[in-house]
C-alpha positions in Angstrom: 0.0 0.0 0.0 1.4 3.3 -0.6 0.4 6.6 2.0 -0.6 9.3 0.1 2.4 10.9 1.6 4.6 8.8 0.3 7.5 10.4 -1.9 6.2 9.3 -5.0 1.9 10.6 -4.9 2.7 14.4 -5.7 5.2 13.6 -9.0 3.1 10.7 -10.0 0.3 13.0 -10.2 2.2 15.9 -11.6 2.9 13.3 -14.3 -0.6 12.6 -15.2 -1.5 16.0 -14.7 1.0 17.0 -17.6 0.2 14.4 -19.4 -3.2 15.9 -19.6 -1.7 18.6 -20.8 0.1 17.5 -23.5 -3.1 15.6 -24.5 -5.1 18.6 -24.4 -3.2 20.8 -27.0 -3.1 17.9 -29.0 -7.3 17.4 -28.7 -7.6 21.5 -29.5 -4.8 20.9 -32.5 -7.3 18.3 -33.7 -10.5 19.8 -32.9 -9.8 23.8 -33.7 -7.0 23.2 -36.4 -7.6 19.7 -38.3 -4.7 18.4 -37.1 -2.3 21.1 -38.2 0.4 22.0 -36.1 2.2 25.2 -35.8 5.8 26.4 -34.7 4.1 27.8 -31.9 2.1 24.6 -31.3 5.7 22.6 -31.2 7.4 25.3 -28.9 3.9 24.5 -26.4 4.1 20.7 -26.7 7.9 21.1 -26.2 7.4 22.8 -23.0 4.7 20.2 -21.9 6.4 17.5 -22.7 9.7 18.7 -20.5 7.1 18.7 -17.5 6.6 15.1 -18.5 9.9 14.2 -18.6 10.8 16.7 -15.4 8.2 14.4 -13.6 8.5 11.0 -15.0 12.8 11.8 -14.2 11.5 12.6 -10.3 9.7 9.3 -9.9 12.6 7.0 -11.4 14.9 9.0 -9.4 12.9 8.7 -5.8 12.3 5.0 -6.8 15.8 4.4 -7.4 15.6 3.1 -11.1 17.6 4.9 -14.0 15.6 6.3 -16.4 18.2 5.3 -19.1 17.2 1.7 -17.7 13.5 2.3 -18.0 14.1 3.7 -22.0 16.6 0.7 -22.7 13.8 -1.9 -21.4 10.8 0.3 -23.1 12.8 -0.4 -26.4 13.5 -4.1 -25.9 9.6 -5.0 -24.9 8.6 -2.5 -27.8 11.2 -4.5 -30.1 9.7 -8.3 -29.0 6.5 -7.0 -29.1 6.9 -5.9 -33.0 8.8 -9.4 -33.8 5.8 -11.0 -32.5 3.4 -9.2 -33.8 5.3 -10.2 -37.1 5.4 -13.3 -36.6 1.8 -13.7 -35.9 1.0 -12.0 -40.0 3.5 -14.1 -41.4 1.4 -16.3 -40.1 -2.0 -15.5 -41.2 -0.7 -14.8 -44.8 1.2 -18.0 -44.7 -2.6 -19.8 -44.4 -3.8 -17.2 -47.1 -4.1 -18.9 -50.6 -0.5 -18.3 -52.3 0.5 -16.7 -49.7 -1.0 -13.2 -50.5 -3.0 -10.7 -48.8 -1.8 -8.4 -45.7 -1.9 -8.5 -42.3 -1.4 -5.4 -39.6 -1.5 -6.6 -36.0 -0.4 -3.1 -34.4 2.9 -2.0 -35.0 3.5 -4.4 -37.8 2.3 -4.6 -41.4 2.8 -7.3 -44.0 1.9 -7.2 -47.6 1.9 -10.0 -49.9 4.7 -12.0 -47.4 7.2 -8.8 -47.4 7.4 -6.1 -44.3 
């Protein structure tokens, strides 16, 4: 159980509360500006997202993990995950009739039996 006053409640929920933030620009890029996003748009998410990092860098350091150790492991499920997820449409176009057709399973997408 953790205490509310435990080290790690206030930067944990500065961290979703930027989070938010970044999400929110993004929503009001979508919503006001069809997606279109300005210098001044990128100098705003910039900012945001260095509160992210500020906070996310706060919580690895109080919980005593490196956050170069939390990127390096990120990159290595991320990379499984993809060789998986290739696997897996290989696969399914492998049981398509000559081997044709294609297959996207999240990350990965496979056309006619070539990535």
């Amino acid at each position: 159980m953790i205490a509310t006053d435990h080290s790690i409640v206030y930067s944990t929920l500065g961290l979703a509360n930027e989070a938010g933030e970044v999400a929110g620009k993004v929503k009001k890029i979508c919503r006001d500006r069809q997606g279109h996003i300005s210098d001044a748009d990128r100098e705003d998410l910039a900012l945001e997202l260095g509160d992210v990092l500020w906070y996310l860098s706060e919580i690895c350091t109080k919980l005593g993990i490196r956050l170069e150790d939390v990127a390096a492991a990120n990159i290595a499920k991320l990379a499984d995950r993809a060789s998986r997820e290739y696997s897996e449409a290989r696969a399914i176009i492998g049981n398509a009739p000559n081997g044709m057709g294609s297959v996207c399973t999240g990350t990965v997408c496979v056309v006619g039996g070539a990535a």
